[in-house]
C-alpha positions as CSV (number, residue, x, y, z in Angstrom):
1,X,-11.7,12.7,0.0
2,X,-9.7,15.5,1.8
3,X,-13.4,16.9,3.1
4,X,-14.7,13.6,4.1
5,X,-11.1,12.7,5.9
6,X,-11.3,16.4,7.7
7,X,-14.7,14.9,8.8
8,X,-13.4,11.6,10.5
9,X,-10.6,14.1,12.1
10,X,-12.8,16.2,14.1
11,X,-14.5,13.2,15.3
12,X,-11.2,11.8,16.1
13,X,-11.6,8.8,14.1
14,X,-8.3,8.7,12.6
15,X,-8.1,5.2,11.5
16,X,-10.8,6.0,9.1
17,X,-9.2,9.3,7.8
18,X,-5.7,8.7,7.2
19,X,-6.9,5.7,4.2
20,X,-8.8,8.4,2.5
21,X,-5.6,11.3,2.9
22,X,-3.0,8.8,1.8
23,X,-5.2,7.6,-1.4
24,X,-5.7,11.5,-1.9
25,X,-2.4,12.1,-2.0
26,X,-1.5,9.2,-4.8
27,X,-4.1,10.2,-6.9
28,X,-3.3,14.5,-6.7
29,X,0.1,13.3,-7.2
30,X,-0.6,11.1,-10.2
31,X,-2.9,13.9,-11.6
32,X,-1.8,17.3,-10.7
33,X,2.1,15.9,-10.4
34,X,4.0,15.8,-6.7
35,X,4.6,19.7,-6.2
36,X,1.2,20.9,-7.1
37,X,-1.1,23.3,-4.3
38,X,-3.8,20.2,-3.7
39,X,-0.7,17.8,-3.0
40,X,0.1,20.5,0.0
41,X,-2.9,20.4,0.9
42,X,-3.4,16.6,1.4
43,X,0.1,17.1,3.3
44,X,-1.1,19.6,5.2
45,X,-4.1,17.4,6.5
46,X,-2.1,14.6,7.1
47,X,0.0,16.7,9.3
48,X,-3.2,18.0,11.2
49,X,-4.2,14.2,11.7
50,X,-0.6,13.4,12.9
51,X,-0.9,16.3,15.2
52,X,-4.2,15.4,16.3
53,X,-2.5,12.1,17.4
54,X,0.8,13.8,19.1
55,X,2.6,12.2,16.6
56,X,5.1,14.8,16.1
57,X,7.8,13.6,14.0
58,X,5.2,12.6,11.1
59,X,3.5,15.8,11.6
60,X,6.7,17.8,11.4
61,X,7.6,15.8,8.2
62,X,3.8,16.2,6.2
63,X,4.0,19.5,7.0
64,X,7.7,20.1,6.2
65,X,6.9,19.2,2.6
66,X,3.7,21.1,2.1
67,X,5.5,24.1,3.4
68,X,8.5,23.7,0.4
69,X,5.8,22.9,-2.5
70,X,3.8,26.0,-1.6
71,X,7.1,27.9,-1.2
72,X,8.3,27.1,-4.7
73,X,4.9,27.9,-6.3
74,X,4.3,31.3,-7.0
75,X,0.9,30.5,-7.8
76,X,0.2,29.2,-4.2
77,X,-1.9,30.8,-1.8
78,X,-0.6,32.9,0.5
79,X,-2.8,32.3,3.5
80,X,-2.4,28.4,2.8
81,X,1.2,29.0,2.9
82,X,0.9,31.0,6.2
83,X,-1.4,28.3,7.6
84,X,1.3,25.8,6.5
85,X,4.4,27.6,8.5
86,X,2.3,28.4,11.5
87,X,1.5,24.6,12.4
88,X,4.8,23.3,11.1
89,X,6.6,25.6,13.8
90,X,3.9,24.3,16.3
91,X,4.3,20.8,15.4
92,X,8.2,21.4,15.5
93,X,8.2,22.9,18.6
94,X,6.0,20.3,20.4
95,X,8.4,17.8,18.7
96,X,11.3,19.4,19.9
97,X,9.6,19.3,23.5
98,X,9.9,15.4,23.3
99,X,13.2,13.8,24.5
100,X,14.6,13.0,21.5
101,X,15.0,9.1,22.4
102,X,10.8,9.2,21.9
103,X,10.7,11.2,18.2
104,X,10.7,7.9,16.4
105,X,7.9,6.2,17.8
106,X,5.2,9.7,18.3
């Protein structure tokens, strides 16, 4: 589901991914538990939609959380966790850029 959803993302149709991410995430969090690697991952994505949206403040959160399961999991990859950081401080900072009145609604 997370391929097919990375799909609809490039071709900006968002409405179509963000279904599949957010039933990929119930069922890796059902199966694998909530602070597994493929739970980031989904996070991750979801963030990358948000982003691809502007909307900050949901992209700051997604990724926010994939960032602290990946942290706490020694098994995790290490450029995943890198990747993770690296658009969390982007998202952050193009939040941050916002005037704070508008973080709800982006």
């Amino acid at each position: 589901m997370n391929y097919l959803a990375l799909l609809f993302i490039e071709r900006q149709q968002y409405a179509e991914a963000e279904p599949l991410l957010t039933t990929a995430l119930v069922i890796y969090t059902a199966i694998f538990g909530p602070r597994d690697a493929n739970v980031a991952a989904t996070l991750m994505n979801l963030g990358y939609a948000s982003a691809c949206q502007s909307k900050w403040k949901e992209s700051v959160d997604y990724y926010r959380e994939a960032v602290a399961i990946l942290e706490e999991n020694p098994q995790a990859d290490t450029s995943m966790l890198g990747y993770a950081r690296e658009n969390f401080a982007q998202a952050s900072t193009n939040l941050r850029a916002l005037p704070m009145a508008t973080w709800e609604s982006t």
